[in-house]
Every structure is written in structure tokens, then in C-alpha cells.
N, C-alpha and C positions, 0 to 999 in steps of 0.2 A: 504494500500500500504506500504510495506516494508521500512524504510529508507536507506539511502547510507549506513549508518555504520553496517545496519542490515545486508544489503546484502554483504559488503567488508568480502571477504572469505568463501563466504557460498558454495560454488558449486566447488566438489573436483572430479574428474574422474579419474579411473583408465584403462588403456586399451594400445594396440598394436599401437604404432608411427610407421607410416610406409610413405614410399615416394611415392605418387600413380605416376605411369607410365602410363600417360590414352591416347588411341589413339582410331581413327577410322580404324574400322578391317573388312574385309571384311570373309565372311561363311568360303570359303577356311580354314583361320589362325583358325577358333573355330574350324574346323573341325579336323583341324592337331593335335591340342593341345583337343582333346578331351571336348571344354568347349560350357556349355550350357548357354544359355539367364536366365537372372534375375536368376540371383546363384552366391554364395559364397560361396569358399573352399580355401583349403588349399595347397599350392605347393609342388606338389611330383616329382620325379626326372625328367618324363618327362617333366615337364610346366618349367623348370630352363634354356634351349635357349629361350626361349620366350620374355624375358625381353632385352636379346639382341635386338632381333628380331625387336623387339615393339620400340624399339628407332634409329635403323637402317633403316628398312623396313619402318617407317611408320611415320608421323608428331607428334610427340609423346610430350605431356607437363609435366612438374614435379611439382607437386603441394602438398605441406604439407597432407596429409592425416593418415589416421588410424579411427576407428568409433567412437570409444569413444572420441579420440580429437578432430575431427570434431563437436560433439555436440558439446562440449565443449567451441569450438572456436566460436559458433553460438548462445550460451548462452550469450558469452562475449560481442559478437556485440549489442547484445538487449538492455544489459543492460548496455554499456557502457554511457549512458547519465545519468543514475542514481546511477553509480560503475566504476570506470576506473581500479578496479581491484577484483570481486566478480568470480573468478574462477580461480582453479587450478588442477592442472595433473599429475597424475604419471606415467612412462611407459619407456623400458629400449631402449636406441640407442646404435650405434657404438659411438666408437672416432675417429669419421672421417668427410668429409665434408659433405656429406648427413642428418649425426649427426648435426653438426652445424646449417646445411641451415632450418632442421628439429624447434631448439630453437629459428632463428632468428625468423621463421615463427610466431608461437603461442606468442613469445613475443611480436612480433607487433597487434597480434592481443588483448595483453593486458592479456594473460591466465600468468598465474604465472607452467611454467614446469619445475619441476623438476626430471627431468631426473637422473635416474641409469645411466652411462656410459659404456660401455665395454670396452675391451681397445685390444680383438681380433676378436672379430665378426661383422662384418658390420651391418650397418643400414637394418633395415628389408623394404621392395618396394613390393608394389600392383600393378601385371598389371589390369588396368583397359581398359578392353574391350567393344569399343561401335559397335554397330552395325549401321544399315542405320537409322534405326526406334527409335533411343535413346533408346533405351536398352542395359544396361550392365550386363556384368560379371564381377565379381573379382577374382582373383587369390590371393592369398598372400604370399610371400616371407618372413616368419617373421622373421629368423637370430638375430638380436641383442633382439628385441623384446620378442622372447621368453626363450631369459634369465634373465628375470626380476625374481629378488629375493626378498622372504616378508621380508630381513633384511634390505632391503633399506626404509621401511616403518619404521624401528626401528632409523633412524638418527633424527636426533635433530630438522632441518626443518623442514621432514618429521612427525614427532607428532605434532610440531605447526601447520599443515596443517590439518591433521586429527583432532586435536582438537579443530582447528576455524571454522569444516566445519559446515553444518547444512544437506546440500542434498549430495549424496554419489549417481554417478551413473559409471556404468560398463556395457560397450558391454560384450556379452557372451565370446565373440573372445577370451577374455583375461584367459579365463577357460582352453584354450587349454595350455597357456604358466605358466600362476601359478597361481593357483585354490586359493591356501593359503592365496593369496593378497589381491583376492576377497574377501573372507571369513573374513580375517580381518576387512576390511571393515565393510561390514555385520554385524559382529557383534558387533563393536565397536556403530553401527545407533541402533540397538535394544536394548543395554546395556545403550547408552545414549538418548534413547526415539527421533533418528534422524529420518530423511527418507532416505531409500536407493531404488534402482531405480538398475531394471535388464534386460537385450535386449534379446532375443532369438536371435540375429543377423543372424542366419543359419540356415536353415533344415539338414544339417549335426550334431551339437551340438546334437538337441533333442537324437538323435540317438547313438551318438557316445560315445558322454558326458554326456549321461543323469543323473548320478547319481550325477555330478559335477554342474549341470544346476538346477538340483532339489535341491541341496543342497542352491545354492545361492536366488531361488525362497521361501523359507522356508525365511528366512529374508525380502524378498522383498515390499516397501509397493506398488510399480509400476511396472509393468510388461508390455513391450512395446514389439512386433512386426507386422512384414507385414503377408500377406495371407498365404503364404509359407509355413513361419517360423511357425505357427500356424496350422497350418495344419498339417505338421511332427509331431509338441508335439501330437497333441489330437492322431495321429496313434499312436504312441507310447503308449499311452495310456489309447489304448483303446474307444477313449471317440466319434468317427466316424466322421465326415467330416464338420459337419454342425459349422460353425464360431460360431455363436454364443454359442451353447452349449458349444463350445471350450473354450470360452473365458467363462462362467460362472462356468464351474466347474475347471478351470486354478485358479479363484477370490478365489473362495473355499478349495481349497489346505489348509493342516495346514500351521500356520505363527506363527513364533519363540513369533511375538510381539501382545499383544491387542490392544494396544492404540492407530489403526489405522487400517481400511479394507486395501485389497489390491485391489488397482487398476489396472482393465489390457484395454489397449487401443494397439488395433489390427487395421494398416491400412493397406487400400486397393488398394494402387495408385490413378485414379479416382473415383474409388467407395467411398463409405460411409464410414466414420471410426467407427471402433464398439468400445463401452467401456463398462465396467462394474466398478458398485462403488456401495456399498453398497447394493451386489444385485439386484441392476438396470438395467438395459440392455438398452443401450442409442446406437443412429447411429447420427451422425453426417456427414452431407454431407459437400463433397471437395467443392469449387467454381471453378464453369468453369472457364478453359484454356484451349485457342486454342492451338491444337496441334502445330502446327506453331511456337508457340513462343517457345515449348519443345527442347534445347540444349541436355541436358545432366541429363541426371535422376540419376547418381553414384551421392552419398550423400543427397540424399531427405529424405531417412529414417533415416538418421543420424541429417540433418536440423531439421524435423521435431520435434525430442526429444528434440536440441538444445531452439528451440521454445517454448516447454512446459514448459520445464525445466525453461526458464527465468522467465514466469510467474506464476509459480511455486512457483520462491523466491519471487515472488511479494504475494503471498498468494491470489494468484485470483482460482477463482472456474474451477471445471473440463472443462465448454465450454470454458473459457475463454482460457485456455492452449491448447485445442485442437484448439480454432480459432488461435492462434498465431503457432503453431507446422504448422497448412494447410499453412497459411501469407509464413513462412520461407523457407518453403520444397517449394513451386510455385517460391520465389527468386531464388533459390539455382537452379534447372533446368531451369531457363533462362538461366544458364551460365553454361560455360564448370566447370567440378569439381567441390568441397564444397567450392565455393566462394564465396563473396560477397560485393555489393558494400564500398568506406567508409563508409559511415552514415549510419542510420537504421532507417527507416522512417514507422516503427510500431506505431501506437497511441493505 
């Protein structure tokens, strides 16, 4: 088990701060706005009244989000009783209140962010769309978010942060807004014999981004996504449908570094979660939950990583982070958005 001073700064993320705008939507509203169940994209001109819409029209809550801080912020909960500050964040906002509400967030939950500022572009806002059956969509507004610059990585905090971390993780999301960031990253984990840690967060990405998704996979020693998202990679390449296959020749892929396999852990909602680690093929079953107690599924794939991830710094073995990733993601949809109670009652 890790000690406090081990873990004090080990866990650094990079990704899109966004303010999720999450309401319950009725067919109609997806219909209008052209958006489909369990998807994440990106806001083109038309989905830009929507955000009105979603705060007018409909009971709508403001909850700190983005993917990558939400693990982040989920890692921080774990481990807060052995770290009151083992995580920190990079990712750019407005200067404005959303900006603010966004740092008040993460700092209470103990995450050290340091945020790039803008000082003309708003804070980037997620509507989050649920449906009757707890299913979401995302939309993403990214604006201030996707002008995060890799020179803000070059300030002075900014290196002591990069250079106290130990684990390095990044949603893909952040590929759309600077690729550069990412990669620094990346290669700073493989030059310093770190781990870094990458999301296929989209079946859009595989596709769109794929050379940028591929490039940061090539460093990666963990490779996380859901069915979806894995599904699009293996079409893309070639590799056909079947999960697993997907996820063992994903493992396979060249990797910048030797001094560690890649691991890809692909979940499934209730289904089994699949992993591969040293060419193993391992499934790990979810623990039932009634549907009943299911609020809100927007951030369980992001809980879940947040979960591993903690035990992760603890240098516990592959089940033992997939048991704590299942623990976190079941917290996280009892409750509206990537929330969670004070205390963290993981053993």
C-alpha cells in the first residue's frame, strides 16, 4: 500500500472543464436537436439554443463537470483519507463566473487545478441529456476549453506538477482541443519510466481523430473505454466486432515504452468488464443493481476510471482496481451527475 507522501501529487489529468447543464429531456428535445442515447459529440451550430433551452425549458442542474476532471475528482474522494491532496489538473476556462464556480468546485473536492484562464472566451458547458430510462447524451460546448495551450504546461507550477506526478491520465476529448498537451504528457510518462493512462471517451474520436488517438495510444500503458467506444476503434481498424478480439489486439498495438504491457479495460454498463494485461483476457463481472436505485448514468465511465485510478496509486493488482472502478461508477448513478457523497466508504 502506497504511503500518504507517496501518493501526495501523484495523479495529474489533463482534459476539457466544462459546466455540465444536465436535465430530464423528453424524445421531442433529442429529436429536434438531432441527438442520440448513450453518445458523445461535439456542439455544432445547430445544438448552440439548446443550452438555453435546457435551462429554461426544463429543471436543469449545474454541476462541475468535464471527463477527465470528473475522474479526477473521484480519484481524490478515494483517496482522501490517505492524501488530502494526491491529485491534480490541467485544463483551460473563461474568466468569468462559471470559470470561478468551475475552481471553487475541484478545490473543495481537494484536486489541486490549475487552470489556463482566458480572458475572452467563456467557460466551455455540456448539455447533459437524460432520458426516462437514465440514459444520457452529451453535447459539448467546449469554448474556453478548447483553447488550452501546451505553453501553459511550460509555467513554473505547471512543471512542478508534471514532475511530482507518477500516473498521467487524459480523456481522448482533450485531442480535439490540443493534441500537443496530450503528447506532452505522454511523453514526459515514457521518458520518465511513468504511467500514463488514455480514454477513447467517443466513437467519434476513433474516427475523426484517429491519427491523434493513435498517436497518444502508442505511449499508453492503460487504455480505458465502454462498448461503443471500442467498437468504432476495432471498425476503424479493421479488427471486426467481436470485444474481445478488440480489446487484445488494441493491448498489442506498438508502445513507445517496454517496461510495462498495456493494459486495456473495456466496460460494458451491466455487462462484464473485459480486460487484457499481459495477454490475458480476463471479464470481470458488474455487481447487481436494481434498476430502481439507477438516477443518473452521465459520469459512471468517468467514476469508474476515477476508481481504478485511486487504486492504482495504491499499487493494488488489476481486480482490485476494477473492483473499486465497479464500487465508484454504482455510487456515482445513484445520484444525479458525477457526484458524490462527503466521505468515501471504500474498504
Amino acid at each position: 500500500m502506497a504511503s500518504a507522501n507517496k501518493l501526495q501529487h501523484a495523479i495529474v489529468g489533463l482534459g476539457n472543464p466544462l459546466l455540465d447543464i444536465s436535465a430530464k429531456v423528453h424524445d421531442e428535445f433529442l429529436a429536434k436537436y438531432g441527438i442520440s442515447v448513450d453518445n458523445a459529440i461535439l456542439a455544432e451550430e445547430k445544438h448552440l439554443p439548446m443550452y438555453d433551452e435546457l435551462t429554461k425549458e426544463f429543471q436543469a442542474e449545474f454541476i462541475a463537470g468535464g471527463a477527465t476532471q470528473n475522474s479526477i475528482r473521484v480519484a481524490q474522494w478515494m483517496l482522501k483519507k490517505h492524501c488530502e491532496n494526491a491529485t491534480s489538473f490541467f485544463g483551460c476556462v473563461g474568466k468569468d463566473e462559471f470559470g470561478k464556480l468551475l475552481k471553487d468546485c475541484a478545490t473543495k473536492d481537494g484536486v489541486n487545478a490549475h487552470y489556463m484562464e482566458h480572458e475572452s472566451v467563456a467557460t466551455g458547458t455540456c448539455a447533459v441529456c437524460l432520458n426516462d430510462a437514465g440514459e444520457r447524451s452529451l453535447v459539448a460546448n467546449l469554448s474556453a476549453a478548447n483553447e488550452m495551450a501546451v505553453k501553459h504546461l511550460d509555467d513554473p507550477t505547471s512543471k512542478t506538477i508534471i514532475e511530482n506526478g507518477k500516473i498521467y491520465y487524459s480523456a481522448g476529448f482533450h485531442l480535439t482541443a490540443c493534441p500537443e498537451a496530450v503528447m506532452k504528457l505522454a511523453e514526459h510518462a515514457t521518458y520518465s519510466n511513468k504511467v500514463f493512462m488514455i480514454n477513447l471517451a467517443a466513437p467519434f474520436l476513433a474516427t475523426f481523430f484517429k491519427d491523434a488517438l493513435v498517436a497518444a495510444v502508442h505511449h499508453a500503458d492503460f487504455v480505458f473505454g465502454n462498448e461503443n467506444e471500442a467498437l468504432e476503434f476495432g471498425k476503424v481498424h479493421g479488427w471486426g466486432e467481436d470485444l474481445a478480439v478488440i480489446a487484445l489486439r488494441l493491448s498489442q498495438l506498438p508502445k513507445a515504452s517496454g517496461a510495462r504491457c498495456r493494459t486495456v479495460i473495456f466496460t460494458q454498463g451491466a455487462k462484464p468488464t473485459i480486460t487484457v494485461q499481459n495477454g490475458t483476457l480476463r471479464l470481470f463481472e458488474v455487481p447487481t443493481l436494481d434498476q430502481k436505485e439507477i438516477v443518473d448514468t452521465n459520469g459512471a465511465g468517468d467514476a469508474f476510471v476515477g476508481g481504478f485510478i485511486s487504486q492504482l496509486a495504491h499499487e493494488q493488482p488489476l481486480e482490485k482496481c476494477v473492483d473499486a472502478g465497479h464500487w465508484a461508477a454504482q455510487v456515482v448513478i445513484r445520484r444525479s451527475g458525477c457526484t458524490f457523497p462527503d466521505t468515501c466508504d471504500y474498504n
